[in-house]
MARBA-155516 format. One line per 5 residues: number of its first residue (from 1); for each residue x, y, z of C-alpha. Coordinates in steps of 0.001 Angstrom, whole numbers, plus 524288, in hexadecimal, padded with zeros to 5 digits. Layout:
! residues N
NUM) X Y Z; ... .
END
This chain:
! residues 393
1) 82797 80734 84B79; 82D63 7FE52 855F5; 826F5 80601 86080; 81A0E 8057C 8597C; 81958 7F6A2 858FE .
6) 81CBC 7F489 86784; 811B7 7FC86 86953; 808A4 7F49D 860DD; 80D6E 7E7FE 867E4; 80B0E 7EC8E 874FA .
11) 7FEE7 7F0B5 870B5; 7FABA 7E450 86A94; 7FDD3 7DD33 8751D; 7F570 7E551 87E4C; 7E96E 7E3A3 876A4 .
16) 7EADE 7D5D0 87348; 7ED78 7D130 8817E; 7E09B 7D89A 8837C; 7D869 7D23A 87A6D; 7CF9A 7C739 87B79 .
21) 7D715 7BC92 87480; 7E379 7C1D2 87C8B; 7F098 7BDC3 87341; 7FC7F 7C0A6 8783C; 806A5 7C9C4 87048 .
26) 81190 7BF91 86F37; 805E9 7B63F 868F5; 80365 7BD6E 85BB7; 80BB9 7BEB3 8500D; 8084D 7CF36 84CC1 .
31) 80637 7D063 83C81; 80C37 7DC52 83809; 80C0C 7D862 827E3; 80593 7CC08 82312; 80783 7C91C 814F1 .
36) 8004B 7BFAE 80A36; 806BC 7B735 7FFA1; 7FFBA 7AE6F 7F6B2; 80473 79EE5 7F7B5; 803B3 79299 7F021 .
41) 7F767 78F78 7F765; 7F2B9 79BBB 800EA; 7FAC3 7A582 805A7; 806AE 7A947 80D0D; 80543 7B1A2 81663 .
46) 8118A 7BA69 81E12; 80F96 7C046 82B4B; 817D6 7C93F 82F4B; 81847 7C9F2 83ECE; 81F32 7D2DF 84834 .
51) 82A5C 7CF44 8519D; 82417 7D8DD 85CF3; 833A3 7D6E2 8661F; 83986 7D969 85966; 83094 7E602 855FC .
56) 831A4 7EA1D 863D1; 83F80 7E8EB 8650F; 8497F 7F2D5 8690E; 8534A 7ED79 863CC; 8584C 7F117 8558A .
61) 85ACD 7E38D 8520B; 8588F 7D7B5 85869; 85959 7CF0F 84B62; 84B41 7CC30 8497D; 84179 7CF20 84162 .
66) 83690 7D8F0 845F9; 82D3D 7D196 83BE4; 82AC1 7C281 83913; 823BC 7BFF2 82DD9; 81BC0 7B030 82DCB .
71) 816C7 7AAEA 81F86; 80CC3 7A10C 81FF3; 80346 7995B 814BE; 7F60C 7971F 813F7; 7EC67 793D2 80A97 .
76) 7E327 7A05F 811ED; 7EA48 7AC81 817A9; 7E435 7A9A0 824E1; 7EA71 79AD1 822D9; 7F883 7A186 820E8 .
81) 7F843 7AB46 82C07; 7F202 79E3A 834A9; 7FDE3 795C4 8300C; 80917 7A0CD 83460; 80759 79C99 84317 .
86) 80E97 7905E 83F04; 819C2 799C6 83D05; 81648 7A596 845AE; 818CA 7A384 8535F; 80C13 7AB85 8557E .
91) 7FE45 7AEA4 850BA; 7FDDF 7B9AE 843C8; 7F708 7C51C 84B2D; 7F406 7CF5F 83FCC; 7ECF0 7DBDC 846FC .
96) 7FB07 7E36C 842DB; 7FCAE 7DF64 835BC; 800CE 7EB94 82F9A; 802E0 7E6E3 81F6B; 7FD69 7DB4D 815DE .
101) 8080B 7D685 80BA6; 7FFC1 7D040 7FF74; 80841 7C738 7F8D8; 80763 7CD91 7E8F9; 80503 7BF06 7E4A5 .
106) 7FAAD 7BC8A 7EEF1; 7F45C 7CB1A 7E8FE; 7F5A9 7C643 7DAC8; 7EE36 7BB85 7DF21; 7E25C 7C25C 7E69E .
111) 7E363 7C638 7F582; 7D4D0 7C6D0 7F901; 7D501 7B8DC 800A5; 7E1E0 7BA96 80690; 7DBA5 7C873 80E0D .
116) 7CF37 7C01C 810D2; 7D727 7BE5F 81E09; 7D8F9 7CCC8 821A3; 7CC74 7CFAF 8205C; 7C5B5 7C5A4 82A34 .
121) 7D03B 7C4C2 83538; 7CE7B 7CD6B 84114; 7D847 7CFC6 845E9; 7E13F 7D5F1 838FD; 7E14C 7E3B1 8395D .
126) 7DC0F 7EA53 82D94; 7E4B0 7F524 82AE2; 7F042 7EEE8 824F7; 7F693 7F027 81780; 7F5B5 7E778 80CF7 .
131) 80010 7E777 8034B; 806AF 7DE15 7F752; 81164 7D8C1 7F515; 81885 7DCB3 7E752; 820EC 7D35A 7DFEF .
136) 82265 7CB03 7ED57; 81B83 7C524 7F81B; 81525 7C8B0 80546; 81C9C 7C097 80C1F; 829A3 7C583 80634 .
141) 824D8 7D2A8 80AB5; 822E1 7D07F 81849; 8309E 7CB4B 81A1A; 8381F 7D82A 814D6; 83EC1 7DDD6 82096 .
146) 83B40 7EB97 821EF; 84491 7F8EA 82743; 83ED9 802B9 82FF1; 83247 7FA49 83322; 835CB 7ECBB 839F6 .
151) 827C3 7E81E 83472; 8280E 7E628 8279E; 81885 7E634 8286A; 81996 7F482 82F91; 823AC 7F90F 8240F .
156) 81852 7F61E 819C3; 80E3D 7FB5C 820EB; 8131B 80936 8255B; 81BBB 809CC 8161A; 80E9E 80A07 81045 .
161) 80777 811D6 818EC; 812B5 81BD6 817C3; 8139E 8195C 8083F; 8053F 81A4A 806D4; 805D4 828B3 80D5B .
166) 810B5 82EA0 80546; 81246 8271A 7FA16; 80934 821C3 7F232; 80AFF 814AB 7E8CF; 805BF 80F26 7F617 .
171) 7F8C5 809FD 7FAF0; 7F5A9 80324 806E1; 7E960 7FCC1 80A6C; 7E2F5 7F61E 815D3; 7DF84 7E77A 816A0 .
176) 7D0CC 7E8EE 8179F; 7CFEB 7F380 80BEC; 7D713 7EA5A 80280; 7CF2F 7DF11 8065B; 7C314 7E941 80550 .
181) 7C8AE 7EF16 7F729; 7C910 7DFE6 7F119; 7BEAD 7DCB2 7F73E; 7B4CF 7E64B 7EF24; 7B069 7E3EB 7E074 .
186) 7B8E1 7EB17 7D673; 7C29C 7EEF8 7E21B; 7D1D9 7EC43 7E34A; 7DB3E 7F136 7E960; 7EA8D 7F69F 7E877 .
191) 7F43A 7F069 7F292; 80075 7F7F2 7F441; 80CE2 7EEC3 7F012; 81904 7EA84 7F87F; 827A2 7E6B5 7F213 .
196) 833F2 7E235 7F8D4; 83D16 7ED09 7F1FB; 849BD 7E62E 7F2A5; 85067 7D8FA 7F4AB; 8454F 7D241 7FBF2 .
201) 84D62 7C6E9 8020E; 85565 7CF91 80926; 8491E 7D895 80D3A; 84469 7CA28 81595; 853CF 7CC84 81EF6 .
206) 8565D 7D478 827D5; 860D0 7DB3F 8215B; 85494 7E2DF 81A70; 85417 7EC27 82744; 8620C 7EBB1 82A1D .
211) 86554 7F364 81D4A; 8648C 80297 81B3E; 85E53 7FE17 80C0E; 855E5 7F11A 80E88; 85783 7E7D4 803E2 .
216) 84A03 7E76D 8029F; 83F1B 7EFF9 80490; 82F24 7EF0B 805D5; 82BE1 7F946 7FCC6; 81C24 7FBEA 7F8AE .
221) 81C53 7FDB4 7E9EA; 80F00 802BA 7E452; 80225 7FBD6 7E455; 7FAE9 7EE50 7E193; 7F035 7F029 7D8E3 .
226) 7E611 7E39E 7DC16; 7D99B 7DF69 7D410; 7CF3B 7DC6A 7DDA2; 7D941 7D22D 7E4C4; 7E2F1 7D158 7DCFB .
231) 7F06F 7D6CD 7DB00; 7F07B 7DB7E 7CBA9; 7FCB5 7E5BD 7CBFE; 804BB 7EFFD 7D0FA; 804E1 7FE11 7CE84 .
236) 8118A 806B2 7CE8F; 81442 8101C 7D732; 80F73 81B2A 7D011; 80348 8127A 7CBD7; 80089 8108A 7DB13 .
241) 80218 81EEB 7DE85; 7F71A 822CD 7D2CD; 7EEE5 81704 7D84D; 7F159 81EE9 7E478; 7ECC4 82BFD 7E0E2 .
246) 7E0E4 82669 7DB19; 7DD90 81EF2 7E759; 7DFA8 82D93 7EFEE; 7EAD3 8260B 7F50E; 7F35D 82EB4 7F604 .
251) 7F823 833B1 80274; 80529 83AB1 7FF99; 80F5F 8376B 7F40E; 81AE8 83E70 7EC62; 81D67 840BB 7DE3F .
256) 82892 845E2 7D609; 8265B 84DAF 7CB43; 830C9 852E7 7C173; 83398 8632D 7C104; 8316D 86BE3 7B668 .
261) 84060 86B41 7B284; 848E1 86006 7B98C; 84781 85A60 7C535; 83BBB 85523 7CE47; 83468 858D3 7DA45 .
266) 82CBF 84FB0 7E334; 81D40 85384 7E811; 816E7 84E1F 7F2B1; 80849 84B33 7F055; 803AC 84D01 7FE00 .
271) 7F549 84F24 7FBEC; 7EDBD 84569 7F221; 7DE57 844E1 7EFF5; 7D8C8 83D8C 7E584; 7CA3C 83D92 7E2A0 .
276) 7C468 831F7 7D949; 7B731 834C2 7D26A; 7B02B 82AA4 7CA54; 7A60D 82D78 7BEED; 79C8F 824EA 7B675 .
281) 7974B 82C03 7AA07; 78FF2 82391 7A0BB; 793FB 816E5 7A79A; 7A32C 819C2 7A667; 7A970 81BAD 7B220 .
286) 7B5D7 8251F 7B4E7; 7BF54 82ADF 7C0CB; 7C3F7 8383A 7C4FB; 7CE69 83777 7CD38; 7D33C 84589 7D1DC .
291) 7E00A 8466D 7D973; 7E399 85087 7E100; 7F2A2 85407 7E561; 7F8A7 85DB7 7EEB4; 806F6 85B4C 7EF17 .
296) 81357 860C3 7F494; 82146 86444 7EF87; 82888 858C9 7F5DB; 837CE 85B8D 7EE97; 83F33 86323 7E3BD .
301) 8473D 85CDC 7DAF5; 847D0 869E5 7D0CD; 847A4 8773B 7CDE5; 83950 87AD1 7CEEE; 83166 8876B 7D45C .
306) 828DD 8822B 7DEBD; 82353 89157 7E0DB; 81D3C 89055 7D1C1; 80FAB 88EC3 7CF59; 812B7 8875F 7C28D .
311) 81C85 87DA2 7CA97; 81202 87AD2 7D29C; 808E7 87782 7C748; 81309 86EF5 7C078; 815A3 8669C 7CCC9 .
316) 80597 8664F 7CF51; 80706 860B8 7BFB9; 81176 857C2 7C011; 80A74 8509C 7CC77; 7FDFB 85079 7C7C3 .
321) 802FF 84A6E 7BAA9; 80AF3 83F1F 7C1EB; 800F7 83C6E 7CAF5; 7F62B 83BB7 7BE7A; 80035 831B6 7B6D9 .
326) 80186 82867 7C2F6; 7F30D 8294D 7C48A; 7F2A3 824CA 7B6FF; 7FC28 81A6C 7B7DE; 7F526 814E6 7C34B .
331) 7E6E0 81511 7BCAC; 7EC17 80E76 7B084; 7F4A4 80384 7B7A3; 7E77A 801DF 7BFE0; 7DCCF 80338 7B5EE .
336) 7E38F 7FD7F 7AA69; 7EF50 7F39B 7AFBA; 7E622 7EE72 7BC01; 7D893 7F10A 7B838; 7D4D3 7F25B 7C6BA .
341) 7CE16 7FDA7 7CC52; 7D579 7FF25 7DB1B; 7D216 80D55 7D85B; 7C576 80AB9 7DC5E; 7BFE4 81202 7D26D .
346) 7B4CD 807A2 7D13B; 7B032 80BF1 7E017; 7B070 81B36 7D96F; 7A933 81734 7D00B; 79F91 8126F 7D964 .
351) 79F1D 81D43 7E3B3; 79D8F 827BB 7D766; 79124 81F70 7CEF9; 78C24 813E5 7D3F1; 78218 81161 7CCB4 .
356) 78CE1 810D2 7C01B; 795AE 8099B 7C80C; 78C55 7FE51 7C99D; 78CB5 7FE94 7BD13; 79B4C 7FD1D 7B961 .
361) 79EE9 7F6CF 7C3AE; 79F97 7E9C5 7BF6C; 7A8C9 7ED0B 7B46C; 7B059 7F63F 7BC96; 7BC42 7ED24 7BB03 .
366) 7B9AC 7EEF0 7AB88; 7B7D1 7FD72 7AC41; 7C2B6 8013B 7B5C8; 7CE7F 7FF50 7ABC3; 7C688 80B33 7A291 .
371) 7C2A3 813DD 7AD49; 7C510 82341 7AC51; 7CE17 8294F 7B5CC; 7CEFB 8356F 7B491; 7DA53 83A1D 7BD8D .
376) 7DBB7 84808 7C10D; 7E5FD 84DB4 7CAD5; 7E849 85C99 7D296; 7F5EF 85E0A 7D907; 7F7CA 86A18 7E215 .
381) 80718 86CE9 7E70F; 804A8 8727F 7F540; 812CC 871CC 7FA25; 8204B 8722D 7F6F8; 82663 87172 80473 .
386) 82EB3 87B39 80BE3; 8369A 87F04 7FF58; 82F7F 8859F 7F337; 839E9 87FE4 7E9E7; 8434E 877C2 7E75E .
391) 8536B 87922 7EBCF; 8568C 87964 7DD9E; 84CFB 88650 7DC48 .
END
């Protein structure tokens, strides 16, 4: 990691000292996570900047902080990143910002004209995270020290990059398609939700990297489900993997499922496809959603015959039946708690009839809590590793 950013510094410093408007490294402030609270009047917003001799450093521990992290107010975003030069001893420069913190009051609120900013400035990157904050603040966020990853900002990204890929309660999603997703009629969005898991105070000291257990912990805890611009709930973790599934989200995730007799073994859905069809007949509209699963034997927690055709059956079972109730948990949370279609089944509609759609679309919103899903689901077991069965076999 350390090695990488040297590299990106000496590299940013070649290609600004060759541009136009020549500004020298040791001018700009580099934005690695930039985060958005809502104030009494405005915002506040936190920048959180690198210490390049700190990143750089050799040595294990020279008593400073690889990270400082500026909060400013303003009654306009742009106002509160223009008023943190009276505290930064340099100018914001954010074409490395790797991770947006929304504040979860700012989200109750409505975010739409606090990413009016990102999407006119040239010289922000586009491919950074957004995420919100649960039951705290951006700003509270940004200050957790973080183990293994000096940046706090690089820990968020890469944790849900690498949750996103073998997990699954996780989403992430670029700047420019969540301003794009709010931005349409009918459309919302899903933000995936950040916590500080333990005692936060302690989390803002050092002593949060000097320990083998960190008092306190970023931890990414399921997703934000938002009406047009607005943050209207959570779902749980098994909610979010069904919203998931539905969305062909899925890249890789596990499940445990209980044996025949005693016991448990874990599967490994390494292979997930889903296919959503819509239908109008006589002005009603419905869904299809077919799932398909090819999953491996991951562990063995019981006495079970792996070699069986029926064992194989009752594992293909058992998965398809778990992953059909959190599918179901997640469409009634969605369709019945939140009454927002980020399913996008609306746009299915639309693809499949449009001539019908034109005309149900202005009561989609009335419509969507009613729709028909039907929700079908085909699990295949291609693997069980280098051992048929288990050690207790």
């Amino acid at each position: 990691m350390r090695k990488t950013l040297i590299f990106l510094f000496i590299l940013f410093a070649l290609f600004i000292s060759g541009c136009g408007g020549k500004r020298e490294l040791n001018e700009l402030a580099i934005v690695v996570g930039m985060g958005i609270d809502k104030a009494e009047d405005g915002y506040e917003v936190s920048l959180q900047v690198v210490n390049p001799s700190e990143v750089s450093s050799k040595q294990g521990n020279s008593g400073r902080s690889p990270v400082v992290t500026y909060h400013a107010k303003g009654k306009s975003v742009f106002e509160a990143i223009r008023q943190s030069t009276t505290v930064t001893p340099r100018k914001p420069y954010f074409s490395h910002i790797q991770i947006l913190v929304l504040g979860e009051e700012l989200a109750k609120n409505g975010i739409s004209e606090s990413l009016d900013f990102f999407s006119r400035d040239h010289e922000l990157r586009s491919d950074f995270y957004v995420i919100v904050s649960d039951e705290t603040t951006a700003k509270d966020i940004l200050s957790i020290y973080t183990p293994l990853d000096k940046i706090p900002a690089s820990k968020m990204y890469n944790s849900l990059e690498v949750s996103e890929k073998v997990w699954a309660p996780t989403s992430y999603i670029h700047i420019h398609d969540l301003i794009n997703e709010i931005s349409k009629k009918g459309q919302s969005a899903v933000l995936t939700n950040i916590r500080i898991d333990g005692e936060a105070d302690l989390g803002k000291e050092r002593i949060n990297i000097e320990k083998i257990d960190p008092p306190a912990k970023l931890k990414y805890s399921g997703l934000a489900v938002f009406k047009q611009d607005k943050l209207v709930g959570l779902l749980t973790e098994d909610e979010s993997k069904g919203y998931n599934y539905l969305k062909n989200n899925i890249n890789n995730t596990l499940g445990v499922i209980a044996c025949p007799k005693e016991g448990n073994l874990s599967i490994e859905l390494s292979k997930v496809k889903t296919k959503v069809k819509g239908k109008v007949k006589n002005g009603v509209p419905s869904i299809h959603v077919n799932i398909n699963i090819k999953q491996n034997v991951g562990e063995v927690n019981c006495s079970i015959d792996l070699s069986k055709e029926e064992t194989n059956a009752y594992i293909n079972k058992k998965t398809e039946d778990r992953v059909k109730t959190i599918v179901g948990e997640a469409l009634d949370t969605i369709q019945k708690d939140y009454q927002v279609d980020v399913l996008g089944f609306g746009e299915v509609i639309h693809r499949t009839d449009y001539k019908e759609w034109r005309k149900i679309e202005d009561k989609w919103h009335e419509l969507f809590p009613y729709l028909e899903v039907n929700v079908s689901v085909e699990v295949k077991t291609i693997g069980s590793g280098t051992k048929i069965n288990s050690i207790l076999h």
